[in-house]
N, CA, C, O and CB atoms as a CASP TS submission, in Angstrom:
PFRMAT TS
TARGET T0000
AUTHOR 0000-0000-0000
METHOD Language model
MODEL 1
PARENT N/A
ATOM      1  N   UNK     1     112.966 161.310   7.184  1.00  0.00           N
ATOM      2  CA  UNK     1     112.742 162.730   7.028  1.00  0.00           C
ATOM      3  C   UNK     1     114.098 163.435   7.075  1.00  0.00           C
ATOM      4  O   UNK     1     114.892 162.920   7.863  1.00  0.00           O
ATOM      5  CB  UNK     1     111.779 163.272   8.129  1.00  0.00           C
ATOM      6  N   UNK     2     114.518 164.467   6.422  1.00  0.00           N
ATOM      7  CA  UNK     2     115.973 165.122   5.963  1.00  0.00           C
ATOM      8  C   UNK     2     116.187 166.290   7.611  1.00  0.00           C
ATOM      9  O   UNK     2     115.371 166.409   8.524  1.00  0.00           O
ATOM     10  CB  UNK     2     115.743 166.317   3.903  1.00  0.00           C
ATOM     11  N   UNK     3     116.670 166.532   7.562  1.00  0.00           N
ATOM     12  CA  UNK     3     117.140 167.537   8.445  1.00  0.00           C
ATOM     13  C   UNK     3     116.453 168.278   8.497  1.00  0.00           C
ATOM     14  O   UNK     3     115.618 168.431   9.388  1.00  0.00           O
ATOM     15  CB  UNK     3     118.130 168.074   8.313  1.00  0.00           C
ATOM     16  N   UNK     4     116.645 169.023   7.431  1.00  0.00           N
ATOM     17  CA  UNK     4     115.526 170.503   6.747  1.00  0.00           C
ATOM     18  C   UNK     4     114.178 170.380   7.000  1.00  0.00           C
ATOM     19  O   UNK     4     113.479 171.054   7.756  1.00  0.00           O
ATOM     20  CB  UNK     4     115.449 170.709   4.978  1.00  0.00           C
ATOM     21  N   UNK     5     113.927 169.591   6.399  1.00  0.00           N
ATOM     22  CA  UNK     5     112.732 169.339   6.483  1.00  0.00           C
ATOM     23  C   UNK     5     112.168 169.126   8.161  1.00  0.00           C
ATOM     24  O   UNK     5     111.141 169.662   8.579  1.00  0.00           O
ATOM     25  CB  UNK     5     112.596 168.169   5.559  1.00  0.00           C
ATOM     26  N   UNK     6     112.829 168.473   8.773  1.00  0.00           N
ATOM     27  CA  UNK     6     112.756 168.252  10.309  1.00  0.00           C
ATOM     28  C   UNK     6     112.776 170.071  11.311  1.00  0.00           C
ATOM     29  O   UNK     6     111.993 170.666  12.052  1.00  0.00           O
ATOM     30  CB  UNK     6     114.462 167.082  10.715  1.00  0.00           C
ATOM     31  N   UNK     7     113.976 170.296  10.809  1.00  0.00           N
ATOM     32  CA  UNK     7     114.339 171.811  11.343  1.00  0.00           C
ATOM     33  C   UNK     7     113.152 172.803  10.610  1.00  0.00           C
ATOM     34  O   UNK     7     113.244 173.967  11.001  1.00  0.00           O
ATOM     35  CB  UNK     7     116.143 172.350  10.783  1.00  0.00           C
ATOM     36  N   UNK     8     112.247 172.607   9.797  1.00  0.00           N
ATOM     37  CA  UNK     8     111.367 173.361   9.544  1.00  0.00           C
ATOM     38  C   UNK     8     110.023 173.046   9.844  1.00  0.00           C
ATOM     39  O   UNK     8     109.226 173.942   9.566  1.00  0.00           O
ATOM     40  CB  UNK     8     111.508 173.608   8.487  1.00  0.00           C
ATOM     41  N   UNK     9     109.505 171.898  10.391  1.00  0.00           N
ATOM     42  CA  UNK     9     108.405 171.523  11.360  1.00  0.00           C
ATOM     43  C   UNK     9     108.480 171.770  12.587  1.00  0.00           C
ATOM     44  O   UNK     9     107.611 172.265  13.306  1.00  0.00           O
ATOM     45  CB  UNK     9     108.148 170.348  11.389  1.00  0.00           C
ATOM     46  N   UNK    10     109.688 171.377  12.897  1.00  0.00           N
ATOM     47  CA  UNK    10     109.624 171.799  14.520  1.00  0.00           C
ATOM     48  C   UNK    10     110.011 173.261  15.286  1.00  0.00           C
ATOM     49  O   UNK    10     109.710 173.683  16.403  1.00  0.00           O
ATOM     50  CB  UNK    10     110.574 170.855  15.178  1.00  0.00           C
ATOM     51  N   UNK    11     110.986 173.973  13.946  1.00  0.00           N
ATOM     52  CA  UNK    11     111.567 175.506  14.733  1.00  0.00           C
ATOM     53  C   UNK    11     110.570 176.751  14.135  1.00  0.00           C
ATOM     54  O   UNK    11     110.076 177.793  14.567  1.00  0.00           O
ATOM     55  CB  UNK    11     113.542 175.957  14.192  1.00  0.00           C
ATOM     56  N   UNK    12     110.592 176.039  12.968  1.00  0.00           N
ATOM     57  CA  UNK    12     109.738 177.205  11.830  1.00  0.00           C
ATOM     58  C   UNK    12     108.578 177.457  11.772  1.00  0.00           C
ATOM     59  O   UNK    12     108.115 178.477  11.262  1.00  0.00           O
ATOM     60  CB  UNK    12     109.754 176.991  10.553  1.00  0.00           C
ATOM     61  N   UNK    13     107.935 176.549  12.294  1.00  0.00           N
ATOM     62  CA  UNK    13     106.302 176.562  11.666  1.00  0.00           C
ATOM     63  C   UNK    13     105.713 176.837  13.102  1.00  0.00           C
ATOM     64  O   UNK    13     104.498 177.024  13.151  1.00  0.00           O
ATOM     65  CB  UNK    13     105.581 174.838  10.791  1.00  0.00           C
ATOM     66  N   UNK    14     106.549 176.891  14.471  1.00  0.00           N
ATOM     67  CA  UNK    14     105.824 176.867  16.058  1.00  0.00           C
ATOM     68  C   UNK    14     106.459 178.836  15.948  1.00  0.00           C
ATOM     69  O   UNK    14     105.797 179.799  16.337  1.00  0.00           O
ATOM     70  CB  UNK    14     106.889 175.247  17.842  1.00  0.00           C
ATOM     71  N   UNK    15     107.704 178.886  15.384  1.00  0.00           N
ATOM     72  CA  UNK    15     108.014 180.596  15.481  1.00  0.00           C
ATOM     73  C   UNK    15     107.175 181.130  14.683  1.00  0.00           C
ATOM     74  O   UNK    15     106.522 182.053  15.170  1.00  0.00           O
ATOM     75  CB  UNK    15     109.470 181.182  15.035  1.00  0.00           C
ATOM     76  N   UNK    16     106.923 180.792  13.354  1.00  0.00           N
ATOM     77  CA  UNK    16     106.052 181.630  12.309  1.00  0.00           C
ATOM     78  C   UNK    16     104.275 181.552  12.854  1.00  0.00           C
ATOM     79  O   UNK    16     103.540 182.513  13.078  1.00  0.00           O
ATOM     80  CB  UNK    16     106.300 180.789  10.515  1.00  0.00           C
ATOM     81  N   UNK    17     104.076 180.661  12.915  1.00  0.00           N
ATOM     82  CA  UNK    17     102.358 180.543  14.241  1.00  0.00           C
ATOM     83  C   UNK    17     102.765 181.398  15.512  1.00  0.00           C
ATOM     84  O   UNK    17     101.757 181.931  15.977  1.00  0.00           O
ATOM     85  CB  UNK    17     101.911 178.429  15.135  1.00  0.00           C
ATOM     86  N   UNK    18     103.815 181.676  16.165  1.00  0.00           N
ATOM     87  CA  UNK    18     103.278 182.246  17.596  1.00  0.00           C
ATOM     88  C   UNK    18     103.724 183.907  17.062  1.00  0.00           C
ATOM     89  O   UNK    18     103.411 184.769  17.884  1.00  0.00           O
ATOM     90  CB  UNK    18     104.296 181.466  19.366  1.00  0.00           C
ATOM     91  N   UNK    19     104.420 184.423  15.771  1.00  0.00           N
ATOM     92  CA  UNK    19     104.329 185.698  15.451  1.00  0.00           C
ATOM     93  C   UNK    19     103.101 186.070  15.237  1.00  0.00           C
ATOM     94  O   UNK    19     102.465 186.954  15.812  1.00  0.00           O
ATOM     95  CB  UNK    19     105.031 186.004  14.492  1.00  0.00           C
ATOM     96  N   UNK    20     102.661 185.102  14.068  1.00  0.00           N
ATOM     97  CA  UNK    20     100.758 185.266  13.546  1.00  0.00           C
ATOM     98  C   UNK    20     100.268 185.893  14.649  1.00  0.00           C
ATOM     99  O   UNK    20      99.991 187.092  14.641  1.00  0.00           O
ATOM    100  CB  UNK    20      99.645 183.648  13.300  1.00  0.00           C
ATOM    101  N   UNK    21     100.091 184.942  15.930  1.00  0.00           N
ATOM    102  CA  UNK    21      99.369 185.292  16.730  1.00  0.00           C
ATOM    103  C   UNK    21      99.687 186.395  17.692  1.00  0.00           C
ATOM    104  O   UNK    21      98.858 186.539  18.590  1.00  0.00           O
ATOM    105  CB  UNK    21      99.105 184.341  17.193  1.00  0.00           C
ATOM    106  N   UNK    22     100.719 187.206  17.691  1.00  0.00           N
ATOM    107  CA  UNK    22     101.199 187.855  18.662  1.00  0.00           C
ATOM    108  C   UNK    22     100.526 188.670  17.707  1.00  0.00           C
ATOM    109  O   UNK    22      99.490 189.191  18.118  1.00  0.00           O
ATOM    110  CB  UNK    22     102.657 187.897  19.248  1.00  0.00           C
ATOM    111  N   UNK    23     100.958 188.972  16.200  1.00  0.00           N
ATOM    112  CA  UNK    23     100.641 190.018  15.690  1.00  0.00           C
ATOM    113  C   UNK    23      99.176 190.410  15.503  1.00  0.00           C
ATOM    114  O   UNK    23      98.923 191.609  15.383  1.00  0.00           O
ATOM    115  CB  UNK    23     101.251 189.999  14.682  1.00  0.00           C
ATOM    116  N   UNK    24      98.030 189.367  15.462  1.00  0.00           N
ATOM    117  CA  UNK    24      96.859 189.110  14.994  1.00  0.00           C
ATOM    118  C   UNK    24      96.025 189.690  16.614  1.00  0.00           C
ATOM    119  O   UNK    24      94.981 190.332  16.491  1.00  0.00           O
ATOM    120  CB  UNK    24      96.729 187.317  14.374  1.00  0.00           C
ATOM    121  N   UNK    25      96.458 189.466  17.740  1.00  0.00           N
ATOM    122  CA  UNK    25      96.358 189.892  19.281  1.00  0.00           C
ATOM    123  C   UNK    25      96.906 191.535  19.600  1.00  0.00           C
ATOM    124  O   UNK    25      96.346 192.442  20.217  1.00  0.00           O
ATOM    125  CB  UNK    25      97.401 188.736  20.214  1.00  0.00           C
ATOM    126  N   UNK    26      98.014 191.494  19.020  1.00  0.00           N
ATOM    127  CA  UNK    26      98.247 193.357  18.761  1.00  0.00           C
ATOM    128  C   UNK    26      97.327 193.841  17.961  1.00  0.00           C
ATOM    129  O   UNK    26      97.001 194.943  18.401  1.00  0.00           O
ATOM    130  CB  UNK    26      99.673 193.907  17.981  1.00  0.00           C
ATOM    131  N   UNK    27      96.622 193.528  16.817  1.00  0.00           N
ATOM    132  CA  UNK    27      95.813 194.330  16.179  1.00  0.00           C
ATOM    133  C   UNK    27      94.585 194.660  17.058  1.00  0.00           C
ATOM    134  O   UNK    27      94.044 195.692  17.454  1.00  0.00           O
ATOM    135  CB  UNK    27      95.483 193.736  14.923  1.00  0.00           C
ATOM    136  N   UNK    28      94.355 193.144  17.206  1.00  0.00           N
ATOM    137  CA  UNK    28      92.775 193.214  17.930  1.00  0.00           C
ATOM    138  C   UNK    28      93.375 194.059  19.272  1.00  0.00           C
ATOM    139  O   UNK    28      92.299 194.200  19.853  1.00  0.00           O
ATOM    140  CB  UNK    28      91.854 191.308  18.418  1.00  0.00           C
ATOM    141  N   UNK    29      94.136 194.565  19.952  1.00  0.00           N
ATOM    142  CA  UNK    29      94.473 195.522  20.705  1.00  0.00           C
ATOM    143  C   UNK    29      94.132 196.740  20.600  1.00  0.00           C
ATOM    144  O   UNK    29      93.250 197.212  21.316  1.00  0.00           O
ATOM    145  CB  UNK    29      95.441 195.536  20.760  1.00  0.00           C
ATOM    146  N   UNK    30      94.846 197.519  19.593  1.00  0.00           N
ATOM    147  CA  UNK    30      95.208 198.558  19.017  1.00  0.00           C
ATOM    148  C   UNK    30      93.347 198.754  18.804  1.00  0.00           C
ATOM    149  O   UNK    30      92.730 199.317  19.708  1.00  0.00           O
ATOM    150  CB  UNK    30      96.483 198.374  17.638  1.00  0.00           C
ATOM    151  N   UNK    31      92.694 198.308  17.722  1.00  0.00           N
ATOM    152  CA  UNK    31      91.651 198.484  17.360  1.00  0.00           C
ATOM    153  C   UNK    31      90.605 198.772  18.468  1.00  0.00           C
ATOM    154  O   UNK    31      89.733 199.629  18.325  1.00  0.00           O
ATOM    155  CB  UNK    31      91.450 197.535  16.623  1.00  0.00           C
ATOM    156  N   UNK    32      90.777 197.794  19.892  1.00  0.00           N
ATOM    157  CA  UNK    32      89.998 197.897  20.707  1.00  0.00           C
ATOM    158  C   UNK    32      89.946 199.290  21.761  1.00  0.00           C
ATOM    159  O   UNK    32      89.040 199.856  22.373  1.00  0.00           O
ATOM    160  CB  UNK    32      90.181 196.749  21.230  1.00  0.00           C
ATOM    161  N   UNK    33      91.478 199.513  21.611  1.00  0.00           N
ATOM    162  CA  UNK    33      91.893 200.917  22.139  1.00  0.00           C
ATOM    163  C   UNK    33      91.228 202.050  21.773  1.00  0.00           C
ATOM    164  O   UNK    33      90.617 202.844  22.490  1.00  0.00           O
ATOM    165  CB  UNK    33      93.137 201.219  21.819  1.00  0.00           C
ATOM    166  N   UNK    34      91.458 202.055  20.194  1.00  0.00           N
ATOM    167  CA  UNK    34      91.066 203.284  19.489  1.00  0.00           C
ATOM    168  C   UNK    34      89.780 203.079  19.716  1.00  0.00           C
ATOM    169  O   UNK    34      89.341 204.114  20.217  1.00  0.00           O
ATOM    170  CB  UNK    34      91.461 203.512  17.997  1.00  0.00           C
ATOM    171  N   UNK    35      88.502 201.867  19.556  1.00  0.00           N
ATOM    172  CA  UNK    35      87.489 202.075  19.748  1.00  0.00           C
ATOM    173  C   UNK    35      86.785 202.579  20.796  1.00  0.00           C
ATOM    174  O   UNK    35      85.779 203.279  20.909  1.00  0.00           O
ATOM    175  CB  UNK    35      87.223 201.380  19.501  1.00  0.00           C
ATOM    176  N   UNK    36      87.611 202.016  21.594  1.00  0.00           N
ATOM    177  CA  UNK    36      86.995 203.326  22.796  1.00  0.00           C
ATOM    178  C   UNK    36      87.451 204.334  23.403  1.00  0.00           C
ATOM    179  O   UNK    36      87.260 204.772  24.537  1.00  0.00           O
ATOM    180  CB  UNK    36      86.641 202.987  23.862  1.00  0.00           C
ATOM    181  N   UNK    37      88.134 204.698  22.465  1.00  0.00           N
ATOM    182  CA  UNK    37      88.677 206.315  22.903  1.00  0.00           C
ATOM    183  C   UNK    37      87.769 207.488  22.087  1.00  0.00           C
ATOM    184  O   UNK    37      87.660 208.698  22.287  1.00  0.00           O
ATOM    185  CB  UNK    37      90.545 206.573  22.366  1.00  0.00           C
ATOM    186  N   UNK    38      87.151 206.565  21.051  1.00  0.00           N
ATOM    187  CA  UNK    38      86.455 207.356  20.027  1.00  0.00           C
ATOM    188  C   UNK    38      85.279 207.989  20.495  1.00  0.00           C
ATOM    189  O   UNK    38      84.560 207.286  21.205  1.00  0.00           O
ATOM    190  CB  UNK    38      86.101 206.572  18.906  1.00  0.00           C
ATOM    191  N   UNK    39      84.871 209.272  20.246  1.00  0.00           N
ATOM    192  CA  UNK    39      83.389 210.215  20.991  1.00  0.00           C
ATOM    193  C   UNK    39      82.287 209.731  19.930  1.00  0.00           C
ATOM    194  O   UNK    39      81.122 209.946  20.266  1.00  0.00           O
ATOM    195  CB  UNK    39      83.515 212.407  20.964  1.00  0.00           C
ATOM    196  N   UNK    40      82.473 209.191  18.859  1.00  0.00           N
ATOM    197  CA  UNK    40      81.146 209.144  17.493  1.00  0.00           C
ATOM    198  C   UNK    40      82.278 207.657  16.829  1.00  0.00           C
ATOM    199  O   UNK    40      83.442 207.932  16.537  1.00  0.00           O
ATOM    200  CB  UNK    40      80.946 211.336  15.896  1.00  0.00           C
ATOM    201  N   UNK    41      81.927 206.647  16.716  1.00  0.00           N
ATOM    202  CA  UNK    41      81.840 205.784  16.038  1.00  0.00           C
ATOM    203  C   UNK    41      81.472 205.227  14.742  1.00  0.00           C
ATOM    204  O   UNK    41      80.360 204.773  15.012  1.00  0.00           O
ATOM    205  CB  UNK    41      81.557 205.514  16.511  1.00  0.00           C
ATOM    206  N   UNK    42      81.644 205.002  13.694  1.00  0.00           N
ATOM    207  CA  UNK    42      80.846 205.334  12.778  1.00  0.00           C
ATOM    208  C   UNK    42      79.698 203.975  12.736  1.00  0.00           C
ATOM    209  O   UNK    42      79.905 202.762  12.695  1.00  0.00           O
ATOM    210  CB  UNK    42      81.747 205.665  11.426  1.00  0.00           C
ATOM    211  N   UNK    43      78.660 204.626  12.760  1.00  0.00           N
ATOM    212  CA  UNK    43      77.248 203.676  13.071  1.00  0.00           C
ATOM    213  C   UNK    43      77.126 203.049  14.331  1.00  0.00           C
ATOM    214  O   UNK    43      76.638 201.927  14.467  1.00  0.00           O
ATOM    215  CB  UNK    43      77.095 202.461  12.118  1.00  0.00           C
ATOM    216  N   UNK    44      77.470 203.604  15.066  1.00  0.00           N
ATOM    217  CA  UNK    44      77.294 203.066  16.303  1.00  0.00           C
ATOM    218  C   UNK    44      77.863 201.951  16.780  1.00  0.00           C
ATOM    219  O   UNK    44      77.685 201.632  17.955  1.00  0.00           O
ATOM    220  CB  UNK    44      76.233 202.904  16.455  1.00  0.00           C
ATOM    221  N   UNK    45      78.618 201.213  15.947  1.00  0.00           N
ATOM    222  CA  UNK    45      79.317 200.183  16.736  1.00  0.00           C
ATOM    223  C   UNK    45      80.454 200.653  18.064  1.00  0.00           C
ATOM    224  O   UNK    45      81.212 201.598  18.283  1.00  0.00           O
ATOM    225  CB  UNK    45      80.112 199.362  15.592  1.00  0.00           C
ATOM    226  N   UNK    46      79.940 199.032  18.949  1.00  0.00           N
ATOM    227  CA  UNK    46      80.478 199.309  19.837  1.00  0.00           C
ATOM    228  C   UNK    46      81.889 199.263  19.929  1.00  0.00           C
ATOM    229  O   UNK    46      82.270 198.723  18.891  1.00  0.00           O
ATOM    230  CB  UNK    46      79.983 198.790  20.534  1.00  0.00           C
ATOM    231  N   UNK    47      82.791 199.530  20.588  1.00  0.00           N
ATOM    232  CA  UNK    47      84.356 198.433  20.807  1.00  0.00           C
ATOM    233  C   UNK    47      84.471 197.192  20.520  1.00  0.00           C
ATOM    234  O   UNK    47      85.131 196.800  19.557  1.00  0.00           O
ATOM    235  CB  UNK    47      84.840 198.204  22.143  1.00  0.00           C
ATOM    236  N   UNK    48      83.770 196.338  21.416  1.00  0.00           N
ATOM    237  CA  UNK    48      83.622 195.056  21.215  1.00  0.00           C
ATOM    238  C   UNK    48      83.278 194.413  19.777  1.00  0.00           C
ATOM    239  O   UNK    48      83.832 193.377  19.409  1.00  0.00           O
ATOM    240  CB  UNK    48      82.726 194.760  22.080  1.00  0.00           C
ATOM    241  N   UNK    49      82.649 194.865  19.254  1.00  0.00           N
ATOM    242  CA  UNK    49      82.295 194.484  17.857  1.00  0.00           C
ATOM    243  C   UNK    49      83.313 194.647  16.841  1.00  0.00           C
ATOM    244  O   UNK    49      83.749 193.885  15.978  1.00  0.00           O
ATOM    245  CB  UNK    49      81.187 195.218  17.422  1.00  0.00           C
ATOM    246  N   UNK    50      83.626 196.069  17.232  1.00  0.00           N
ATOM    247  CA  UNK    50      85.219 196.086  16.409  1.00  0.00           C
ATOM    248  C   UNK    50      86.402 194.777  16.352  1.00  0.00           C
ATOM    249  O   UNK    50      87.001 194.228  15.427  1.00  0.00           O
ATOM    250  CB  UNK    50      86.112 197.318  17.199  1.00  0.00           C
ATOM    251  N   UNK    51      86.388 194.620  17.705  1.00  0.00           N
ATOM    252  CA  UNK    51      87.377 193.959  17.680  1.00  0.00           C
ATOM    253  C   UNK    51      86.941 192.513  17.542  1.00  0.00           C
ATOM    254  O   UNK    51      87.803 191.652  17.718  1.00  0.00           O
ATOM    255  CB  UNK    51      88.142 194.279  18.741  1.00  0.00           C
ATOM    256  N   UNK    52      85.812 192.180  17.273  1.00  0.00           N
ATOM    257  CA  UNK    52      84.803 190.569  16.930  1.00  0.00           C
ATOM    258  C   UNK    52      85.542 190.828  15.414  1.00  0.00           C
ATOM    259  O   UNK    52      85.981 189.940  14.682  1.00  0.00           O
ATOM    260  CB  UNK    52      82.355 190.552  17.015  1.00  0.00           C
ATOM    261  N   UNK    53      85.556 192.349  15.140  1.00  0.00           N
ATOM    262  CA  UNK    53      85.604 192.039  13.110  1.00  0.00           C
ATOM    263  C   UNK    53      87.105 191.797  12.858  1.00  0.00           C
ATOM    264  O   UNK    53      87.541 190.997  12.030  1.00  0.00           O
ATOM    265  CB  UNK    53      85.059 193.761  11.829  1.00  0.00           C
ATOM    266  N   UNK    54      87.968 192.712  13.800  1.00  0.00           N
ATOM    267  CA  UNK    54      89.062 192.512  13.512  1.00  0.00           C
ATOM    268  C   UNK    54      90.195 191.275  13.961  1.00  0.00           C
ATOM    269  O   UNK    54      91.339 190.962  13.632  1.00  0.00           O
ATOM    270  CB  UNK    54      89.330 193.545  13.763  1.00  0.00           C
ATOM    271  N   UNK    55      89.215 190.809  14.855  1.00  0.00           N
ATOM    272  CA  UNK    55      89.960 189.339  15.456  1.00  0.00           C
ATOM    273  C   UNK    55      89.064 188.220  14.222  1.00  0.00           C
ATOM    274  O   UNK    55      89.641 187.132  14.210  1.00  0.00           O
ATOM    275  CB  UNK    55      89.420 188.887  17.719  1.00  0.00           C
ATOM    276  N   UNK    56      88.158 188.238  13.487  1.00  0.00           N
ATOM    277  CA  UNK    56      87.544 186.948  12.684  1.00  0.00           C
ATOM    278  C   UNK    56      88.489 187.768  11.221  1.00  0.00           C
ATOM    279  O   UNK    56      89.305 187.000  10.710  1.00  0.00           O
ATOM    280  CB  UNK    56      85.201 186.738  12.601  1.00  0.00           C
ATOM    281  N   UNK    57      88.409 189.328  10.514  1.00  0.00           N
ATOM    282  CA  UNK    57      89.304 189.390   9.505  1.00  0.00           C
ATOM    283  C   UNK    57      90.447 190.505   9.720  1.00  0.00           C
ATOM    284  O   UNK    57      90.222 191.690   9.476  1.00  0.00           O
ATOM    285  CB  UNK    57      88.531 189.607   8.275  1.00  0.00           C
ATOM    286  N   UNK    58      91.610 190.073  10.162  1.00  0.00           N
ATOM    287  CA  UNK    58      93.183 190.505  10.639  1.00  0.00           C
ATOM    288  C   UNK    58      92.716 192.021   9.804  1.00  0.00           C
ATOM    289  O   UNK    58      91.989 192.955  10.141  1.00  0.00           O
ATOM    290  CB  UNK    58      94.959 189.295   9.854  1.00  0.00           C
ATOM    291  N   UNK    59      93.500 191.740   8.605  1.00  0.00           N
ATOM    292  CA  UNK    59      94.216 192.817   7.702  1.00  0.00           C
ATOM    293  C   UNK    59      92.888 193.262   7.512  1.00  0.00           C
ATOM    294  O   UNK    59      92.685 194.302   8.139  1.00  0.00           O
ATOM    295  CB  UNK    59      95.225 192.410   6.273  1.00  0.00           C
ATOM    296  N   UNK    60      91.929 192.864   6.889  1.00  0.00           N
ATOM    297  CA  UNK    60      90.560 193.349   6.366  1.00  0.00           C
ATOM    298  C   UNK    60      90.297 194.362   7.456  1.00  0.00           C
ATOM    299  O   UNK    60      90.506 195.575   7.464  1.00  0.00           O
ATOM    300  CB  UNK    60      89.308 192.127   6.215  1.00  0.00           C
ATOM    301  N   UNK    61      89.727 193.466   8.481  1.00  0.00           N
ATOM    302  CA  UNK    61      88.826 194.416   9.414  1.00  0.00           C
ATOM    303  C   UNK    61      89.545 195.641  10.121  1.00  0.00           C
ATOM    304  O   UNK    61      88.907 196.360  10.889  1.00  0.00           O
ATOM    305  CB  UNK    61      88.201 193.531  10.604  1.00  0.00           C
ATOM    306  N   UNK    62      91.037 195.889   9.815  1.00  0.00           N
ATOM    307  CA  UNK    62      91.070 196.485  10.195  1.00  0.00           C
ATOM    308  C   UNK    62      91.498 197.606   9.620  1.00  0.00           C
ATOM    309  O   UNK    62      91.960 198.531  10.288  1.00  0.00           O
ATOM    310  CB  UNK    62      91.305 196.111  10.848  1.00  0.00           C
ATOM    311  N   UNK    63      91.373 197.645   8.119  1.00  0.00           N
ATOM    312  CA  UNK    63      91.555 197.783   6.912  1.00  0.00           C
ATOM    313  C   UNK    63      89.758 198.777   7.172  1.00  0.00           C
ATOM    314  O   UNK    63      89.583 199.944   6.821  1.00  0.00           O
ATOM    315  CB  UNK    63      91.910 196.088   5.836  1.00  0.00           C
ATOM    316  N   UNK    64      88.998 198.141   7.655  1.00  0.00           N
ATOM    317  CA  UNK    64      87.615 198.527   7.049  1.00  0.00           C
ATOM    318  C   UNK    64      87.558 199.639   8.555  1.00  0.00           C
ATOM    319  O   UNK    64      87.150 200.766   8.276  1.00  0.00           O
ATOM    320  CB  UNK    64      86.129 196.911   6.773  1.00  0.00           C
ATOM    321  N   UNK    65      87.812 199.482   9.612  1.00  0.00           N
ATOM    322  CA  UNK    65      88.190 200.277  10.635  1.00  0.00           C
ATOM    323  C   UNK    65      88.342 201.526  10.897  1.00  0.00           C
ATOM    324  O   UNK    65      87.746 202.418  11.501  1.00  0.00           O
ATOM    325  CB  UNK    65      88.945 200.020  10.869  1.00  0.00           C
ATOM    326  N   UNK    66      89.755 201.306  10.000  1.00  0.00           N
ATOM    327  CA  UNK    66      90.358 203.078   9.647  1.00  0.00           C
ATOM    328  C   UNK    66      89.732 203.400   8.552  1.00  0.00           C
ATOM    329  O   UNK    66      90.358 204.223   7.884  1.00  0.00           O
ATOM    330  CB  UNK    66      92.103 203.397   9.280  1.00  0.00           C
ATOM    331  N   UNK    67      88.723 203.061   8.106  1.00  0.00           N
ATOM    332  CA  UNK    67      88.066 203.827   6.336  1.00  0.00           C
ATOM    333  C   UNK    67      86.700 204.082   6.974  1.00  0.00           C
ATOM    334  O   UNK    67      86.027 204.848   6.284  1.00  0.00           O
ATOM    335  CB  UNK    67      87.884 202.472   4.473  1.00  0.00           C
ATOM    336  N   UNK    68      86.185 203.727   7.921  1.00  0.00           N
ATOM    337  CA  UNK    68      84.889 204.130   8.904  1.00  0.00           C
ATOM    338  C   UNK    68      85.092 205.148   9.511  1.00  0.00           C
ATOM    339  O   UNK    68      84.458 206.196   9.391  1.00  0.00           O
ATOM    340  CB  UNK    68      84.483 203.234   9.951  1.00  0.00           C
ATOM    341  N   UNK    69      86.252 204.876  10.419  1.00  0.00           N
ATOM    342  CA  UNK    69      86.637 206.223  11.690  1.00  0.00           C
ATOM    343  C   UNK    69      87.415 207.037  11.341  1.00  0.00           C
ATOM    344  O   UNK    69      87.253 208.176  11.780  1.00  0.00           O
ATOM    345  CB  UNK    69      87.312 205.893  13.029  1.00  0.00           C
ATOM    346  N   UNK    70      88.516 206.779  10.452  1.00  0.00           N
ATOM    347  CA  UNK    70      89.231 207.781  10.363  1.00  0.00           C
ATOM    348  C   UNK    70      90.283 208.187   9.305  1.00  0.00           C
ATOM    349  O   UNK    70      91.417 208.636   9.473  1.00  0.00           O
ATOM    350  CB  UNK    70      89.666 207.744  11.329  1.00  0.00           C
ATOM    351  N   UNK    71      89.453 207.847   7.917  1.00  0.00           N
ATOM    352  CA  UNK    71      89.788 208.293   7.134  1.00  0.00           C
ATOM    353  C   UNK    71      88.726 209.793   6.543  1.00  0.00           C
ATOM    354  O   UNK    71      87.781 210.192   7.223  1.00  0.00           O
ATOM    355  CB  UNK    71      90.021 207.136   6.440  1.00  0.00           C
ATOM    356  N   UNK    72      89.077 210.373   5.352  1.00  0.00           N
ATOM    357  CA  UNK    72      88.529 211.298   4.905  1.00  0.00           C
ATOM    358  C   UNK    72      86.788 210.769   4.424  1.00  0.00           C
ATOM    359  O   UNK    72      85.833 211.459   4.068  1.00  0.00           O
ATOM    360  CB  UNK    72      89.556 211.808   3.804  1.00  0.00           C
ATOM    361  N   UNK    73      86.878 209.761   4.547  1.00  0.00           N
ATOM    362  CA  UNK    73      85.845 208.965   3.786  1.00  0.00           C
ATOM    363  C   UNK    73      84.737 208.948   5.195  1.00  0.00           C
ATOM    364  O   UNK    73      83.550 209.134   4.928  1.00  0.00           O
ATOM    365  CB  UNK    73      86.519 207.183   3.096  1.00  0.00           C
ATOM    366  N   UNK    74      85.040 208.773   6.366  1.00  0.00           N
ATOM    367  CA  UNK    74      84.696 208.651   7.448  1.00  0.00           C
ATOM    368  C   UNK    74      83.708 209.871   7.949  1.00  0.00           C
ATOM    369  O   UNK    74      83.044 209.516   8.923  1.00  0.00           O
ATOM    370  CB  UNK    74      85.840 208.445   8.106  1.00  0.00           C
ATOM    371  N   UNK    75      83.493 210.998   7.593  1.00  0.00           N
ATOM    372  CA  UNK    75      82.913 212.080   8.197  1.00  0.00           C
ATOM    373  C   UNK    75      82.536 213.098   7.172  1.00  0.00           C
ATOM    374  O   UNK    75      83.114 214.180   7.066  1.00  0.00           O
ATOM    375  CB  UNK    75      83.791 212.624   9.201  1.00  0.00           C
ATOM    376  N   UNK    76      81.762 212.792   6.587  1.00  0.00           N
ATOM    377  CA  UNK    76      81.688 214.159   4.901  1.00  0.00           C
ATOM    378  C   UNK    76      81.198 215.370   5.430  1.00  0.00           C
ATOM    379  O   UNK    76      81.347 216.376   4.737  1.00  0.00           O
ATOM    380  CB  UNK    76      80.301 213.777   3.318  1.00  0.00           C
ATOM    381  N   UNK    77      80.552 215.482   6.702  1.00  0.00           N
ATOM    382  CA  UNK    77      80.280 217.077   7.326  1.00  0.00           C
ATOM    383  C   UNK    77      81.402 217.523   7.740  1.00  0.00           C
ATOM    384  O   UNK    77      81.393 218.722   7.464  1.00  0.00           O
ATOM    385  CB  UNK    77      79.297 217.267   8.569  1.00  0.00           C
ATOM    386  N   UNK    78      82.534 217.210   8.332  1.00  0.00           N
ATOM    387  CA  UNK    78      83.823 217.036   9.088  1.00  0.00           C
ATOM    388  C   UNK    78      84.128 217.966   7.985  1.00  0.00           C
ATOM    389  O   UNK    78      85.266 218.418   7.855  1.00  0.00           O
ATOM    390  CB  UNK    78      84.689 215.471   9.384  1.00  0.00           C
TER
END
């Protein structure tokens, strides 16, 4: 096995996995925060559920999150 190739299994691929996950653990954070700071939810979901969607789809769920709660799209009496 070449160097490179060595120096990129063992330094690269354990740093680029423990960012994923730092970053993928900040979302499901953030999301869980805002969910319960929120007075009206949209459809009643709870916190917890939020963050079930946004910890099984990262970018998606939390993508689908802010277009529920708190985008313009989120409240048409508002």
């Amino acid at each position: 096995m070449s160097e490179l190739a060595l120096a990129l299994v063992v330094i690269i691929y354990p740093l680029f996995f423990t960012f994923l996950l730092v970053t993928h653990i900040s979302v499901c954070s953030i999301v869980y925060k805002d969910a319960k700071r929120l007075r009206y939810s949209a459809l009643n979901i709870s916190p917890f559920l939020w963050v079930s969607i946004s910890f099984l789809l990262p970018i998606l769920g939390m993508v689908i999150y802010w277009l529920m709660n708190h985008s313009a799209l989120s409240r048409p009496g508002d």
